[in-house]
C-alpha positions as CSV (number, residue, x, y, z in Angstrom):
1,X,0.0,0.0,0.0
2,X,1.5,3.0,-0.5
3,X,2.2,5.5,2.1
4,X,2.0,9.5,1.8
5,X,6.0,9.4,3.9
6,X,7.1,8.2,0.0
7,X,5.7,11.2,-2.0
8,X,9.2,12.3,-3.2
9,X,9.0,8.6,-5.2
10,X,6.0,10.0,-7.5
11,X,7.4,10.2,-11.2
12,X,7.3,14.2,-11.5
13,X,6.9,15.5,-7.9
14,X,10.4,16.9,-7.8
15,X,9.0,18.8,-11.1
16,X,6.3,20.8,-9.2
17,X,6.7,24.4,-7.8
18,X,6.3,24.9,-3.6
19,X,2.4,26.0,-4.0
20,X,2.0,22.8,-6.4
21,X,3.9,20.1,-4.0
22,X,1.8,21.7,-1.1
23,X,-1.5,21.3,-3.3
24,X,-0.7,17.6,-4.1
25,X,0.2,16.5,-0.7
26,X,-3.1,17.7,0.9
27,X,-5.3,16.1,-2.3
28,X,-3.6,12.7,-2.0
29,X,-4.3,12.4,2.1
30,X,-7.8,13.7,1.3
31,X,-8.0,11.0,-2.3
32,X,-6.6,8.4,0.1
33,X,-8.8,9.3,2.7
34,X,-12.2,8.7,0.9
35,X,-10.7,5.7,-0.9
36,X,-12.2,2.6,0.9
37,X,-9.5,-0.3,2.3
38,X,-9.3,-2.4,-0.6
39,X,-9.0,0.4,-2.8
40,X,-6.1,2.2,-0.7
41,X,-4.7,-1.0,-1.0
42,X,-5.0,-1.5,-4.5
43,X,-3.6,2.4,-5.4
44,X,-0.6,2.6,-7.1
45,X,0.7,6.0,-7.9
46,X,2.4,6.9,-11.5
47,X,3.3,10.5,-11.8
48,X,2.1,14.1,-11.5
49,X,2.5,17.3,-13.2
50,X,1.1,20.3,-13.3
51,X,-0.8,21.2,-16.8
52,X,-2.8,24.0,-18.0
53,X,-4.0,25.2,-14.8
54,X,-4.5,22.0,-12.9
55,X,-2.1,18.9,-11.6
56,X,-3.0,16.0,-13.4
57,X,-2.2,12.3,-11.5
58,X,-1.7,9.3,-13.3
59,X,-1.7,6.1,-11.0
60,X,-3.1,2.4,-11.3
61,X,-6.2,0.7,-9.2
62,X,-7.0,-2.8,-9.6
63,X,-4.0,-3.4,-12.2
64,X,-5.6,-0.4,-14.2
65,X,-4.5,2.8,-15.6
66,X,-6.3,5.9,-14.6
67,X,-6.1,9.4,-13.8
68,X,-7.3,12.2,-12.5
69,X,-7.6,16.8,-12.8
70,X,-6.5,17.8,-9.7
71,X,-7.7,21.6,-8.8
72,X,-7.5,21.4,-5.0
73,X,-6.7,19.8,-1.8
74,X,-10.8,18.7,-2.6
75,X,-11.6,19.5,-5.9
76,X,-10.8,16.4,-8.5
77,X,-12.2,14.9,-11.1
């Protein structure tokens, strides 16, 4: 499962600006948070970067690709 401490490891984190790495850490504890136990389980995180306005994360669930717009700490889609 993976664990917010290992961040840093996301393809592209080390890419974002101060305001953007601040933004991302507070989405993924509250995406984590309202991810049930399997699925937190299941989460595998790819990379981020920020685009046009929003961050955009790539990760895999369930051995699938997905990804989401991330426009802040609660605001995804």
């Amino acid at each position: 499962m993976f664990n917010i401490k290992d961040i840093e490891t996301i393809k592209g984190y080390s890419k974002l600006n101060d305001k953007s790495k601040i933004l991302f850490k507070a989405f993924l504890i509250n995406y984590m948070d309202a991810q049930g136990t399997e699925a937190k389980e299941s989460l595998v995180p790819i990379s981020v970067e920020y685009v046009d306005g929003y961050l955009r994360f790539d990760y895999k669930r369930y051995g699938r690709k997905n990804w989401v717009h991330v426009k802040g700490s609660n605001t995804w889609y």
